[in-house]
N, C-alpha and C positions, 0 to 999 in steps of 0.2 A: 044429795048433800054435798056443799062446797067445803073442802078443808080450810083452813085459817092462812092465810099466803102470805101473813108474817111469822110465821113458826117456823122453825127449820132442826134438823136431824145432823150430824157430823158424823162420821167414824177415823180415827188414826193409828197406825202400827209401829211400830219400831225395833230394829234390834241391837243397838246400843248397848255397848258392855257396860258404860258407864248410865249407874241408875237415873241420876238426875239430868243425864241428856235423854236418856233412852223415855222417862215419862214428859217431857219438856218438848221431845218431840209428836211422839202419839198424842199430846195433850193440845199440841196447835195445832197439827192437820185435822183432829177431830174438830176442834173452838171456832177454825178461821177467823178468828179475831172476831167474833162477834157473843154477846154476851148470854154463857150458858146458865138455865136452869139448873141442871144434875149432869154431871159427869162420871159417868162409869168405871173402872179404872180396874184391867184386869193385868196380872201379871202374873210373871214367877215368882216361888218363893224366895229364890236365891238373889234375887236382887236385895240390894240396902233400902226398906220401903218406905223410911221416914224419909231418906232426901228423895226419892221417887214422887211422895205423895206430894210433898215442897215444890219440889219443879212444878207440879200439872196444879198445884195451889195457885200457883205463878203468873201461868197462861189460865187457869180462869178466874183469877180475880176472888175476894174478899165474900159474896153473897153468894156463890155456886155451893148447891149441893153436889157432896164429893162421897161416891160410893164404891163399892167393888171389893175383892179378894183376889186370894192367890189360885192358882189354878194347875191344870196338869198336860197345860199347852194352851195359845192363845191362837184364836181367830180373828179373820177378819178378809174384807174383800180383798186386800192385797196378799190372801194369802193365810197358811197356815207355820202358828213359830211355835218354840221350845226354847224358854228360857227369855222371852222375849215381853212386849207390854202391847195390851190391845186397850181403844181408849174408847168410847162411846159419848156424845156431848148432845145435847137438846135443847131449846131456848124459844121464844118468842111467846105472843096470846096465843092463848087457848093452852096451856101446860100449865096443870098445879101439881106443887112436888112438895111431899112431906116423908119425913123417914119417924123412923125408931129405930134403936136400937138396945137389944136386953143378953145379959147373957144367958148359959144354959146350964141348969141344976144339973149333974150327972145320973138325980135320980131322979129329976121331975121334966125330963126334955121338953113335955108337952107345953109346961106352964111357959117354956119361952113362944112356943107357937099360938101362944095366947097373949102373952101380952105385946106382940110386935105387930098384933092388926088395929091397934091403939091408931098408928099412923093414919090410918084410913078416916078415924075422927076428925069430924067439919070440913075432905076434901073437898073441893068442886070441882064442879064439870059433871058433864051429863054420862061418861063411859071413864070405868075406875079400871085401875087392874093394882095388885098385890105381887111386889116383886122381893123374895126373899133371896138373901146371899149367906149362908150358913155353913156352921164349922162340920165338918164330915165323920170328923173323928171324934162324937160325943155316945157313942152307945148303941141306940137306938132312932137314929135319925128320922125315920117316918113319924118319931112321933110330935117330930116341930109341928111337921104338915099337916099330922093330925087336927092339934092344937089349935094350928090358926084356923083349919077347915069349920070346926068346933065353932067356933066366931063365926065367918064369914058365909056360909054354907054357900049356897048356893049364888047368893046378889052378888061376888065380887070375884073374878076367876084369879087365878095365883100362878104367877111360872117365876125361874128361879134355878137356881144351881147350889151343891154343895162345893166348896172349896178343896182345893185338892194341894197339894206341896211338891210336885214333879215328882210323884208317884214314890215318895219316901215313908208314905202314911206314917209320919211324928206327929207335925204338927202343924195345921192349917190357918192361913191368917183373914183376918176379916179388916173393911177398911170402913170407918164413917167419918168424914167432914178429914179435920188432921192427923186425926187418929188411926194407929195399926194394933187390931185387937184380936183375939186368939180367944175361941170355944165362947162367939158373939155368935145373935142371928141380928144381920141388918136388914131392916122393912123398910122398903122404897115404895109409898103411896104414890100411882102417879093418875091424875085426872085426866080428862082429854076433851075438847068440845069437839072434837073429831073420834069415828072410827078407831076401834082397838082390834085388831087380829089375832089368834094364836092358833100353832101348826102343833100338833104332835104326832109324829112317824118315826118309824125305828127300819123297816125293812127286812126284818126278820121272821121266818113263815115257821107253819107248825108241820112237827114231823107226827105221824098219828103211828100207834092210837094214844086218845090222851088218858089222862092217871087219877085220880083224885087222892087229893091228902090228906090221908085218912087219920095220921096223929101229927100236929106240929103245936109250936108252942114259939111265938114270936116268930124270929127270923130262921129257927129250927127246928127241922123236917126231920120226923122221925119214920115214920111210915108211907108208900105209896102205895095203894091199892093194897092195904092191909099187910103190904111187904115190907121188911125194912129197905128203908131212904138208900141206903148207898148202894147194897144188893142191884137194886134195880137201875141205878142211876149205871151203874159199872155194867151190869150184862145190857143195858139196851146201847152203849157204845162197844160193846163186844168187846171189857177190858179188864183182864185177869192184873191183879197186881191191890198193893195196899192202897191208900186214902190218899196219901202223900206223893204217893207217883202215880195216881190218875190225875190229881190237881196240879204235880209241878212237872210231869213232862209227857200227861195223855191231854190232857182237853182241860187245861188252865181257865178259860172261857168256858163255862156250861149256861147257857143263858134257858131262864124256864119262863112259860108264858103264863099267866094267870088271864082265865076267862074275864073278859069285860063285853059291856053292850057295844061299846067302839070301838073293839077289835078287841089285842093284849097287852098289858102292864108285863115289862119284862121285869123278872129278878134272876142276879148273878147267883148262881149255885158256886162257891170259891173253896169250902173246905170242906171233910167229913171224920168222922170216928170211927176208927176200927174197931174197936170195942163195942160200942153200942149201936156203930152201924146209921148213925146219922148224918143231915147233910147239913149245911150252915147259906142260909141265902143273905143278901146284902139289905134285905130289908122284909118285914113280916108275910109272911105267906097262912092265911087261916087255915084252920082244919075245913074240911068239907069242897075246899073250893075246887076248881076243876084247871086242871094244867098240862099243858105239852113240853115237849124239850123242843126248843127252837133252832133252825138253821137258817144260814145267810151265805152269799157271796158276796166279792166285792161291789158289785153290780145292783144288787139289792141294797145294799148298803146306800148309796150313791143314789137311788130310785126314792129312798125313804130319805133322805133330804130334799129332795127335792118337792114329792108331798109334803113334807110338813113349810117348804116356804109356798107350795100353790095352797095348803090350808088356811095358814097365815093372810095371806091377798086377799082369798076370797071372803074374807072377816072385816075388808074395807068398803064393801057398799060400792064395788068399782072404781076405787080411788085410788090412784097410786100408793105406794109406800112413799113417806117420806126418810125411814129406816128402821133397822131391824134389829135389836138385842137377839141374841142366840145361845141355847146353852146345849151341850153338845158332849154325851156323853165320852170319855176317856178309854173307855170300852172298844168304843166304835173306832174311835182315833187309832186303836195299839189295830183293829184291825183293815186299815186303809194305809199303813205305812209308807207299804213298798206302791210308789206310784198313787195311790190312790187317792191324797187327801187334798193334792189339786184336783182332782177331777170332782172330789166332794163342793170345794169351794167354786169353784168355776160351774156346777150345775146348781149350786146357791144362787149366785150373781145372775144366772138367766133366769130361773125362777121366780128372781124378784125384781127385777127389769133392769136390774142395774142398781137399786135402791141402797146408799152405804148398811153395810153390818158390821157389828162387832159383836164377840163375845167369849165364850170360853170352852177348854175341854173339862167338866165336870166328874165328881163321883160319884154323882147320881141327881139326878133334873128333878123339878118341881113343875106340875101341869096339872090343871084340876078345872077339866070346862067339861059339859056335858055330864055331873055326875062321877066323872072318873077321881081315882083314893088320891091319887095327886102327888104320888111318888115314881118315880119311874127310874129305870136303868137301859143304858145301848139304845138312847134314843135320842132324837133334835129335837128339843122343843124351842120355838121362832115367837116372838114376841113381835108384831107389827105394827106400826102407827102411821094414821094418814093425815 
């Protein structure tokens, strides 16, 4: 298969204190003055985001689809920012780009993940993919991805990020067309007459033996191995002390594995209860299912981005990338700080031959190829197109 040799991929960075230069810039290194389908548009919250989105309205002109949110640190080849705008841009034949965009009931999350695969109606192109940009801070988040799963099952694979605020968790913004919109999910339909890739890797191995959850109820763990939840969770890190002080100065990060056929779907274990002795994970964990507590070094860290962009490639049929959306858990970022998150970026960039990316640190990824739930945490998930 030949790619389309009139289509082309951009990526742009900036860190510009001032908003409307700062997206005016990332918005023409990604454009190069040629004329985009959809543009991406990730940022801080703390930028001013109506003149942000106005600049990058600017440099792509009047009929560009304009998508994107806030984030909790931006990527990109040139580099990993805070505070800063990462821009993504696409254009030529062979790209069809439809959105939706629905908000989210606080009690019915899922119905938004149902009605934002509407965009997928009458694309073309022969290779679809489903790209969700979602507020983080609505309750129950796996259950958008539920929702749209629901729809889409298995014919249309989904990756995606939740929106994050620079780690202030208020309040997360979402972006469609000129609009800057809060506890939105935006749906970017995008078609391809070329090859679509996706990578999912985390890097994180299992410490044995593993546990089964024996009572939970959503995203809360009550029991492991007919134990209670924090009991266990505190004697297998060897750590005497309440709920409070194993979460905010023993092991902040407890990352737990949930059995899958292609490998594990991480969930953050972040709070528990003295009282009743339970844990709180960042997203559902069944009763029955089978789980480890996961470990990582920088190194591994580092090795699981880079699978997930050799996954990505190898999803093009041998075709170059022409570039790569990335969503990149916030997790992984807090732990690559010290030196490490160029070394993350920089074994991105070889991985993918050099191919532009952009994207974001998230509060938790959307992946759903191969059967997997399609929610994940402390992981890369690489969007590739050739």
């Amino acid at each position: 298969m030949l790619t389309n040799p009139h289509r082309w991929f951009g990526s742009g960075q900036s860190n510009a204190g001032d908003s409307a230069k700062a997206g005016a810039e990332a918005a023409a290194e990604a454009i190069g003055g040629r004329p985009p389908k959809a543009v991406f548009v990730f940022c801080s919250a703390s930028h001013d985001l109506p003149a942000l989105l106005a600049a990058v309205r600017a440099e792509a002109g009047p009929d560009a689809v304009i998508v994107g949110c806030t984030t909790m640190g931006e990527l990109g080849a040139g580099g990993a920012t805070v505070g800063g705008v990462s821009v993504a841009a696409l254009g030529g034949d062979g790209f069809w780009v439809q959105t939706r965009v629905t908000p989210v009931d606080e009690h019915d999350q899922r119905a938004a993940g149902i009605d934002v695969t509407e965009a997928l109606r009458g694309l073309h192109g022969p290779n679809k993919v489903l790209i969700m940009l979602c507020d983080a801070l609505t309750g129950r988040p796996h259950e958008i991805v539920r929702g749209a799963y629901s729809v889409v099952g298995a014919i249309t694979p989904m990756v995606g990020g939740f929106a994050g605020d620079d780690r202030k968790y208020q309040r997360t913004f979402q972006f469609h067309n000129d609009e800057v919109l809060s506890h939105h999910v935006v749906g970017v339909a995008l078609g391809s007459d070329g090859p679509i890739g996706i990578g999912v890797a985390h890097g994180w191995r299992r410490t044995e033996p593993p546990m089964i959850v024996t009572r939970s109820v959503g995203p809360r763990i009550y029991q492991l191995d007919d134990e209670p939840a924090l009991d266990v969770l505190l004697r297998r890190n060897n750590f005497e002390g309440t709920a409070d002080e194993f979460f905010d100065q023993g092991r902040p990060l407890q990352p737990l594995g949930l059995s899958r056929r292609n490998g594990e779907d991480i969930r953050v274990i972040h709070a528990g209860d003295d009282d009743d002795r339970s844990v709180w994970s960042t997203a559902d964990v069944p009763e029955g299912a089978l789980v480890w507590l996961m470990e990582a070094d920088r190194q591994a860290l580092i090795d699981g981005a880079t699978w997930s962009c050799t996954e990505a490639r190898a999803g093009l049929d041998g075709l170059a990338p022409l570039g790569v959306l990335a969503f990149d858990c916030g997790g992984r970022r807090a732990g690559l700080v010290e030196g490490g998150l160029e070394e993350e970026i920089e074994a991105m960039r070889t991985a993918l031959g050099g191919a532009p990316f952009a994207g974001f640190y998230t509060v938790g990824e959307i992946a759903r190829t191969r059967g997997a739930s399609g929610m994940h945490h402390l992981t890369l998930v690489t969007l590739a197109l050739a």
